[in-house]
N, C-alpha and C positions, 0 to 999 in steps of 0.2 A: 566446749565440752564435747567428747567421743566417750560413746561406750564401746567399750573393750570387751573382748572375753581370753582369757588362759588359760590354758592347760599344763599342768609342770606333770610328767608321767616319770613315777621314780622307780626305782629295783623294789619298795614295799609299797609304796601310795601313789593316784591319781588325785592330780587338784584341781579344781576348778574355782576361777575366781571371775568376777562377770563385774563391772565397776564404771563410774562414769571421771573419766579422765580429764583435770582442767591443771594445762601445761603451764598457764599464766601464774595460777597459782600453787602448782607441788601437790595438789592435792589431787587424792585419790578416793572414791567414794560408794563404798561397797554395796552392792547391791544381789549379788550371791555371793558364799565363799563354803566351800564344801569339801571333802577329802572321802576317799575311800579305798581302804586297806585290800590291795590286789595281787600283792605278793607275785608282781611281772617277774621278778630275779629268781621265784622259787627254782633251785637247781643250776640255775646256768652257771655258777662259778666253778660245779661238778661237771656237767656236760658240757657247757658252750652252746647250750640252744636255748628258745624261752617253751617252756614246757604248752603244752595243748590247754593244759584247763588253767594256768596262767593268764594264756591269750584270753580265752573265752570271757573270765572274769573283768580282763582289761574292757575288752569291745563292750561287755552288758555295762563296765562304768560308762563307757563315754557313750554310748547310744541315749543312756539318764541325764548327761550331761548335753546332747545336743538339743535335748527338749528343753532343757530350761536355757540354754544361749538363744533356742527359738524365742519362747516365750516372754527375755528381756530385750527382745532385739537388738542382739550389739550389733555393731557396726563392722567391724576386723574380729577376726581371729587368729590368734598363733599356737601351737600344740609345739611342747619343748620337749624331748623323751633324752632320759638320761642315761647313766651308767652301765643299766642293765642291757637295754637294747643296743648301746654301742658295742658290746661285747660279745653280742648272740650270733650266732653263726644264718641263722633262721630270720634276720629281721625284718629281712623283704616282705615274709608275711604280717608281721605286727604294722608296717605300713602300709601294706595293701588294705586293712582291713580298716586301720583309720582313715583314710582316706577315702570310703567308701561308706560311713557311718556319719563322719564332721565334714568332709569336701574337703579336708585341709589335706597335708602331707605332713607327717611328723618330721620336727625337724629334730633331728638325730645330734645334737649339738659336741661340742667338745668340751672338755673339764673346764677351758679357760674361760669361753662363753659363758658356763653354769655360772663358774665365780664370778664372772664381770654383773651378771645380772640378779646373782645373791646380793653380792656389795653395793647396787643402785639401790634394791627392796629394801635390803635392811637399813641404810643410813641415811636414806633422803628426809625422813625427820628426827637425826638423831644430829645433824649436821649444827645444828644452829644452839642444842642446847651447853650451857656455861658450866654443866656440874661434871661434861664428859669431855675427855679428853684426845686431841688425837695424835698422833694415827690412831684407827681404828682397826683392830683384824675379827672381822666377821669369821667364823668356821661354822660353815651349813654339815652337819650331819648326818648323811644321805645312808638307803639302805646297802647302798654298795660302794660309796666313794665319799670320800669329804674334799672339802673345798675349802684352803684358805687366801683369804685375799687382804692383803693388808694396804689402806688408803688415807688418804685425808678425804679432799670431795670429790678425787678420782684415784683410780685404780693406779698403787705404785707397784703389786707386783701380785702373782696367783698360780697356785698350784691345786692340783687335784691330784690328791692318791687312791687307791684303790684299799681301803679301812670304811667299813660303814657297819651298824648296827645287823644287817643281816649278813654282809659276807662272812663278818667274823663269827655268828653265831654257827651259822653254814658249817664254816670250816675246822673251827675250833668245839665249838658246845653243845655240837651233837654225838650221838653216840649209837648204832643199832637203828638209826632213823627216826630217830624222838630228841629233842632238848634235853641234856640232864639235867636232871633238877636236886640238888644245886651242882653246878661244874666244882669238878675237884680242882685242888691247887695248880697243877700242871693243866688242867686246861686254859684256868686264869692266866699261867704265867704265858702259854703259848699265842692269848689275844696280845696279852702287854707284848710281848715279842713283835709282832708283827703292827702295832702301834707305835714302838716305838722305832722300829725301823722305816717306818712312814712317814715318822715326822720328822729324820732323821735325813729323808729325801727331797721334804716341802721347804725345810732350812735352809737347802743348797740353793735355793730362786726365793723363798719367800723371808726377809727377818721378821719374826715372829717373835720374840725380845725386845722389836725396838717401838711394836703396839704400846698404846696408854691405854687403850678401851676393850674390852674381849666382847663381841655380840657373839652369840650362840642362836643359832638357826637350825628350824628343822623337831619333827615329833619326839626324839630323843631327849633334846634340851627343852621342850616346853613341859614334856612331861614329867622331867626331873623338878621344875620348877612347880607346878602343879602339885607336886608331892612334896615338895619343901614347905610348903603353903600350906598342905592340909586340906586343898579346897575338897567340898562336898560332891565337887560332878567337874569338868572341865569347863574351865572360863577361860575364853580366851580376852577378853576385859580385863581380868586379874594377870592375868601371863604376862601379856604383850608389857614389856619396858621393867618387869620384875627384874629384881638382881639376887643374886645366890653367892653367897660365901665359898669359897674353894673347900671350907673346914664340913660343909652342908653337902657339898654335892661329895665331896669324901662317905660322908657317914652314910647319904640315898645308897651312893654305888655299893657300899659294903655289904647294905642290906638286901639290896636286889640279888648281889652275886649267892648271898647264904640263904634264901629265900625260897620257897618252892612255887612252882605255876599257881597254886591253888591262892597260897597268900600275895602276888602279883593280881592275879586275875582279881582279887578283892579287894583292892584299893581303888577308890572309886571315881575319880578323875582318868583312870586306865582304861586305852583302847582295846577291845578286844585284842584286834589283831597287832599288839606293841606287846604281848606279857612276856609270849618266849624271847626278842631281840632284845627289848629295854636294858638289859642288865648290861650287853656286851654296849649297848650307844652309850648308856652312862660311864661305861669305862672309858671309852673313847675321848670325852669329855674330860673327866679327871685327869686324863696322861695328860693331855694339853693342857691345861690350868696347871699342872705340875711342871710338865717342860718350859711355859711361856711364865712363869712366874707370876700367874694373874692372879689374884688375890678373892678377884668377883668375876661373874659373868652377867652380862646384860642381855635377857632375852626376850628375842624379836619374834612377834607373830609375823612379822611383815620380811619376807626370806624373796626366792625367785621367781614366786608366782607375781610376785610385784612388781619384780624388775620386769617379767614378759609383757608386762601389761604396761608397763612405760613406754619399754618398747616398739610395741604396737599402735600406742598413743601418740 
């Protein structure tokens, strides 16, 4: 048994997961698991840098986080930063600064790597059961890029494009430097546009048609699950291995898109910091389940913080 600690650093959230690792048996055995909404990407798909109070927010998450990797004493650390910082023009700083907070060096990963270690998290206990079929195509749904990887109990192929619940909101469903609330048609249609041109790109390296299984990873798909569900406050006990109808996450997405901050913000399973992107990740979601013909999606609490943590194990 090792105790592990992770860090999955995304364009909208930092994750920490702290666990005791036993290789013999598959198993994984949590011991922290925490998130916090730091909006790294705010701007850079406008500028190309990560903004000042971005950074700040990042460093005060993972400084919260080295006390408690203190306090459970892992043993290893790996810190994974994704989309946003691969694209900043400025990142030098964002690693200078973890590296002088955790001792680690963030490691700046490529789209392929995120998918290789989506695809371990999410299917290492999905592998065995009789009611799912494979291939499997996991799509993690990042705030600035999604990931598909489609496998049996390894990786047959993976793309990353650049489609996530905040760029698109970024780019498309703002307006005067506020979210609209609700985006007019033509803003709808200019996400779908550049959604489907994405999956249009993931196709040409990834068959995405020839899945049996869709897992859905990531704050967009648990929350849409969460809200199909009704639950009263966010479980992730309830999430983790729920399935959702195409016909279900059709009707969340419609409602999100016609929906204003206020009735967002007030549904109660919802992260603060998820009301203004949710609407464009759910979209995101929908196109895929539409282009890939999936019927359901099967969502996984257990995405890349768990692959980092294999890992490192």
């Amino acid at each position: 048994m090792t105790r592990v600690a992770a860090i999955d650093c995304g364009t909208n959230s930092i994750r920490l997961l702290v666990a005791d690792a036993d290789p013999a048996t598959g198993e994984l055995t949590d011991l922290d698991r925490r998130m916090t909404i730091v909006r790294l990407g705010q701007g850079v798909d406008r500028t190309g840098r990560l903004a000042p109070e971005a950074l700040e927010r990042t460093f005060a998450a993972c400084r919260e986080y080295a006390g408690i990797i203190k306090r459970h004493g892992a043993e290893r650390l790996r810190f994974v930063a994704t989309s946003a910082s691969r694209d900043a023009e400025n990142r030098d700083e964002f690693v200078r600064g973890v590296l002088d907070i955790l001792g680690v060096e963030p490691e700046v990963i490529t789209g392929d790597q995120e998918a290789e270690f989506s695809f371990t998290g999410a299917t290492k206990e999905l592998t065995g059961r009789a009611d799912l079929d494979k291939p499997f195509l996991v799509v993690d749904i990042g705030g600035g890029s999604t990931e598909f990887v489609v496998g049996d109990d390894h990786v047959r192929a993976a793309r990353s494009v650049d489609v996530g619940c905040v760029r698109m909101t970024e780019r498309h469903l703002v307006r005067d430097g506020a979210v609209t609330d609700p985006p007019s048609e033509e803003q709808i249609a200019a996400v779908r546009g550049d959604v489907e041109a994405a999956l249009d790109l993931a196709e040409r390296s990834v068959p995405l048609r020839e899945a049996r299984t869709l897992v859905g990873l990531a704050g967009s798909v648990t929350t849409v699950s969460a809200i199909a569900q009704e639950l009263p406050e966010y479980d992730s006990a309830a999430i983790h291995h729920s399935r959702i109808s195409r016909d279900r996450v059709r009707e969340i997405t419609e409602w999100l898109l016609r929906s204003t901050h206020a009735e967002r913000a007030a549904v109660p399973s919802m992260h603060p910091g998820r009301v203004d992107v949710i609407a464009a990740g759910a979209l995101v979601l929908l196109s895929i389940m539409e282009r890939t013909g999936a019927e359901e999606v099967v969502v996984s609490e257990h995405d890349i913080l768990d692959g980092i943590a294999w890992s490192v194990a």
